[in-house]
N, C-alpha and C positions, 0 to 999 in steps of 0.2 A: 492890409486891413480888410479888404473886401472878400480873399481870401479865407483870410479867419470867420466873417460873418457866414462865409456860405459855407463853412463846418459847423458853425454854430445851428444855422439852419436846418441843415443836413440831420446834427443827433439829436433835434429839436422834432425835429418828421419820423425819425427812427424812436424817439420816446413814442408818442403818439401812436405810431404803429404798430407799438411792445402792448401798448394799454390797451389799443381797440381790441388785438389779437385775442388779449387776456379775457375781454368781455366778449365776443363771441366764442371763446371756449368756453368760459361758463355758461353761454346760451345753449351750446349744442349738448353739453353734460347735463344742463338742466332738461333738456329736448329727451336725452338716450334711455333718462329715468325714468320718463311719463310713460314709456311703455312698458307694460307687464312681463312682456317677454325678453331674455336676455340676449337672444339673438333671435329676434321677428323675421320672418321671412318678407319678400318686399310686399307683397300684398297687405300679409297682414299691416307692413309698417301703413300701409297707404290708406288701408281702412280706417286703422287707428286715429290716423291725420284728419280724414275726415266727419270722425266723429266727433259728438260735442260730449260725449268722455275725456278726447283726449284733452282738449279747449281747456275743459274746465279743471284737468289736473295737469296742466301744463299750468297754467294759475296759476293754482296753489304753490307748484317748485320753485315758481317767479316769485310770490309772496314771504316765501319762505330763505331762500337764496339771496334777497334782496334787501333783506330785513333788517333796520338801521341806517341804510346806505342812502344816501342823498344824492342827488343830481348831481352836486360840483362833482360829484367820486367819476363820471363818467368820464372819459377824455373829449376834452375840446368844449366841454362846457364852463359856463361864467353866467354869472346873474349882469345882468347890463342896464343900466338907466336911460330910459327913453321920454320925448315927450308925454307919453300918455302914462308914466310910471315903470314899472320895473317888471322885467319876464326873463326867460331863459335862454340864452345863444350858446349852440353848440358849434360849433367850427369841426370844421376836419381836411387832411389835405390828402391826396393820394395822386399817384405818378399816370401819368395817362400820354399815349402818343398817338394826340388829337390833329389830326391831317384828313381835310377833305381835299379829291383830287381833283387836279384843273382840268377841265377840256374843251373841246371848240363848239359850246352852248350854242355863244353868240354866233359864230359865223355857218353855224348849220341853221340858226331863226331866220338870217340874211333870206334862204332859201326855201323859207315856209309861209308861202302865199295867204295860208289858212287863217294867221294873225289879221288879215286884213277882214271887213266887216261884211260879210257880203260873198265869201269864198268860204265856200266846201271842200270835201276832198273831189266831186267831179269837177268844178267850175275849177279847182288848180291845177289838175290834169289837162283840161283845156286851154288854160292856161299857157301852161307849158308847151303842148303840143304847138301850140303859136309863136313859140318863142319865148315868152316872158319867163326867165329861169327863176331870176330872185326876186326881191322888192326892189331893185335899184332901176330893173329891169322895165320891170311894174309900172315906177313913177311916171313913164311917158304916156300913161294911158289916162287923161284927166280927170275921170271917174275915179280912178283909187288914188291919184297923186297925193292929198290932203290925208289919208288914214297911211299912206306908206309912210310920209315923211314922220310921221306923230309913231309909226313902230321904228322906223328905224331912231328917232331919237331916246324911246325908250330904253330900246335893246344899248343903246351908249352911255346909257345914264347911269345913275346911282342905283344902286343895289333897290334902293325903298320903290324909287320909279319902276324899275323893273322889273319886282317881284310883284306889283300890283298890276303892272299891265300885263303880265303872263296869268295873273289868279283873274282876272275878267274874262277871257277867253277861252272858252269851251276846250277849245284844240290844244291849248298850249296850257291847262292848268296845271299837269301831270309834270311840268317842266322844272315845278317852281323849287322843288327840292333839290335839281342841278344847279338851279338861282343860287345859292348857299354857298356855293364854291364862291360867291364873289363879296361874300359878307365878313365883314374883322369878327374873329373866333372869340373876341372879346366881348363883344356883343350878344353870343348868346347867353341864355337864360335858362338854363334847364329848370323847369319846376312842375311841382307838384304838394296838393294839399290831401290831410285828412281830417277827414268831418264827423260829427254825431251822427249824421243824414243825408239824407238826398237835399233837404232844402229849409229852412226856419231855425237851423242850429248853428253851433259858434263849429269853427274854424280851429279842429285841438291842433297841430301843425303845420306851418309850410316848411319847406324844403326849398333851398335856390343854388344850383351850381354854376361856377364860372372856371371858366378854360382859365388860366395864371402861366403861362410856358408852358410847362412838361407838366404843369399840377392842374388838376382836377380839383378846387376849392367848395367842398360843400357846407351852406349855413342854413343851419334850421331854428325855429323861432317855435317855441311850445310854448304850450296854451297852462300855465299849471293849476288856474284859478280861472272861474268864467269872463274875469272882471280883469283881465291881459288882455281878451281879445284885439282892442285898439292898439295895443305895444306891439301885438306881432303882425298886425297890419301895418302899423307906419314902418316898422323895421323891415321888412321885404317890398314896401314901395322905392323903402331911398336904394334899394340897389336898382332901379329901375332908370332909364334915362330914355329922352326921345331916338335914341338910336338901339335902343334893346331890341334883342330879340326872340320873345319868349319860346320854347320849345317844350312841347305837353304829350301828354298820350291823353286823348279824349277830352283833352285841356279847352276845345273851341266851342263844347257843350257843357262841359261841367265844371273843370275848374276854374275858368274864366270869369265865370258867369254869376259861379258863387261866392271869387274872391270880390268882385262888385256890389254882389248883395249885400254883401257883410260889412263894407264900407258906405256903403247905402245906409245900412240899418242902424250904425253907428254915428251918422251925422258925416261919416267922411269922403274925401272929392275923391274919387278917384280919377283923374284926368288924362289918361294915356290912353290913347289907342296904337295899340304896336301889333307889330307882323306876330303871328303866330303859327308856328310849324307844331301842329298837331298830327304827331305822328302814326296817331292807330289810321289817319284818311292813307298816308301811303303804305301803312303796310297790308293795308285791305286791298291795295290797289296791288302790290305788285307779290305777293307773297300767301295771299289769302290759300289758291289752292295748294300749299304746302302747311296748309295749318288748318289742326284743327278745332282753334279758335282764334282769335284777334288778342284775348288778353294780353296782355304784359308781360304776365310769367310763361306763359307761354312760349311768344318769338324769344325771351329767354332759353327759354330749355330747349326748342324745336330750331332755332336760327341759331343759336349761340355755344349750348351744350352747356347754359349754367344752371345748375341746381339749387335754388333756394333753402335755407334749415332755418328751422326756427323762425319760421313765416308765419303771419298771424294775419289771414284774411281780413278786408272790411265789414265783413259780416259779425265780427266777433269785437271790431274795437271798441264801440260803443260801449257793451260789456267791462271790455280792461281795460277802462279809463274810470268808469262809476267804478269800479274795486280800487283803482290809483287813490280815490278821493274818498272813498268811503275809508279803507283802510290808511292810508297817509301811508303808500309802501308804495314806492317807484317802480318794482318790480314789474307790474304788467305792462307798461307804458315801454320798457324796454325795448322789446324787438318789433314795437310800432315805430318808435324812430328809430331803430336800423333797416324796416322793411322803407321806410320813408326815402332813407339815404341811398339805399341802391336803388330805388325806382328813379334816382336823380341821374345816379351816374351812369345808372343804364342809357337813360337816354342819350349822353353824348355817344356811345356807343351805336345805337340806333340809329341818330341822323348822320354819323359816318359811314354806317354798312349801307343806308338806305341811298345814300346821295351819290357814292361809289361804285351801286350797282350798276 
């Protein structure tokens, strides 16, 4: 029986995978038309892209290509009943070999003086030079015996204890992304929201991924009416638990902040304060001078070699969302939740390459 379930499973992921493929081939066909030329040369393609010609008749093919089709047509989407009434959940699953690698964090901290309160890098060279190799070392010294004992029970602790006593200290903040190797993979959170704004506007999607075994599980929660906002807030808290772990790009200034407000603004608690690996602070830290910018798409294309199609920047959703609603055509809202979904599943990709460096 269990056999048969996971065939069943299996051409159930393979449907899914037939139907995404199908909608990103229409996105790219509809992508190859918006340009006037039949074979563009890359510049020109690259001009094209960045003009708001291309924007605005990329539209129109999305208006036009889309015309009649409803949300369920998408894969992985379902209308779902929530406390605060009814919105859109999209599901999707894809194969991912999510492995962060182990190493000896803890037992090279044993030998980093600098955790203690009060030591530099000269005062631990002196240190040293006197003998005192590790903190074990250390504890016989009265003056630091009390701050050794409080790191060495850190560095033994739980993952929550020990990702916050390495993010206090100057010397060992940079560490916290090795911290990761000791966290249940189940626990992270990969997410990401898009907005009307910088700030006073609804919330038109999140996006939330979880590691599942070998699957990559992303659910995204759209906004289709102003008056969801509350459905697709409760619906991305309940995946949340006190042991999450959320994982952002620029997520510690921006989407954090504003998924707050919006439960603020709504009357609703948002009650969790969780660890948060916002990953653009490490990739400025260790990668910056290989790039030449911090973006997203970026360490995509410059770290990873992937090319994005049929991208539709944050400067222009605002735009394809009033046309979603003015028009009643799904159409442009399209490749905002696809651009939605890979900036999820990028990032497990991200805090893998970044943790393994």
């Amino acid at each position: 029986m269990a056999k048969k379930n996971d065939n069943k499973n299996d051409q159930e992921l393979n449907d899914q995978e037939e139907k995404n493929q199908e909608e990103k081939d229409l996105l790219k066909l509809i992508l190859s038309k918006s340009i006037t030329s039949e074979n563009p040369a890359e510049d020109c393609n690259i001009n094209s892209y960045n003009s708001n010609d291309f924007f605005s008749n990329f539209k129109k093919k999305l208006l036009h290509d889309y015309e009649g089709k409803e949300f369920l047509d998408l894969a992985g989407s379902e209308i779902i009943e929530t406390k605060y009434g009814e919105t859109l959940k999209i599901t999707q699953k894809e194969k991912i070999d999510f492995k962060i690698l182990k190493s000896n964090l803890k037992d090279r901290l044993l030998f980093d003086l600098k955790l203690i309160p009060g030591i530099g890098p000269k005062k631990e060279k002196k240190l040293k030079e006197e003998g005192y190799e590790d903190l074990y070392s250390l504890k016989s010294l009265p003056k630091y015996s009390k701050n050794v004992n409080l790191a060495i029970e850190n560095i033994n602790s739980s993952f929550t204890d020990f990702f916050d006593y390495l993010k206090q200290n100057s010397y060992s903040h940079n560490e916290t992304i090795k911290a990761c190797q000791f966290a249940d993979e189940k626990d992270f959170k990969f997410m990401d929201i898009e907005t009307l704004g910088l700030n006073n506007v609804p919330i038109i999607l999140i996006g939330i991924a979880e590691i599942k075994g070998n699957y990559i599980e992303t659910n995204q929660y759209f906004l289709r009416e102003e008056s969801e906002e509350p459905a697709i807030l409760h619906e991305y808290f309940n995946h949340l638990n006190d042991d999450s772990i959320l994982v952002t790009y620029n997520g510690a200034s921006f989407d954090v902040p504003f998924i707050k407000d919006r439960f603020s603004h709504h009357g609703l608690d948002y009650n969790k304060n969780l660890i948060n690996y916002d990953l653009l602070h490490y990739v400025r830290k260790l990668w910056r001078h290989r790039l030449p910018n911090c973006q997203l798409q970026t360490v995509e294309s410059e770290i990873f070699n992937i090319k994005r199609e049929n991208d539709v920047p944050g400067s222009e959703i605002p735009g394809y969302y009033k046309s979603y609603l003015n028009e009643n055509n799904i159409g442009p809202v399209v490749p905002i939740i696809e651009h939605n979904r890979i900036d999820v599943v990028s990032l497990a990709s991200f805090l893998m390459k970044l943790a393994n460096e």
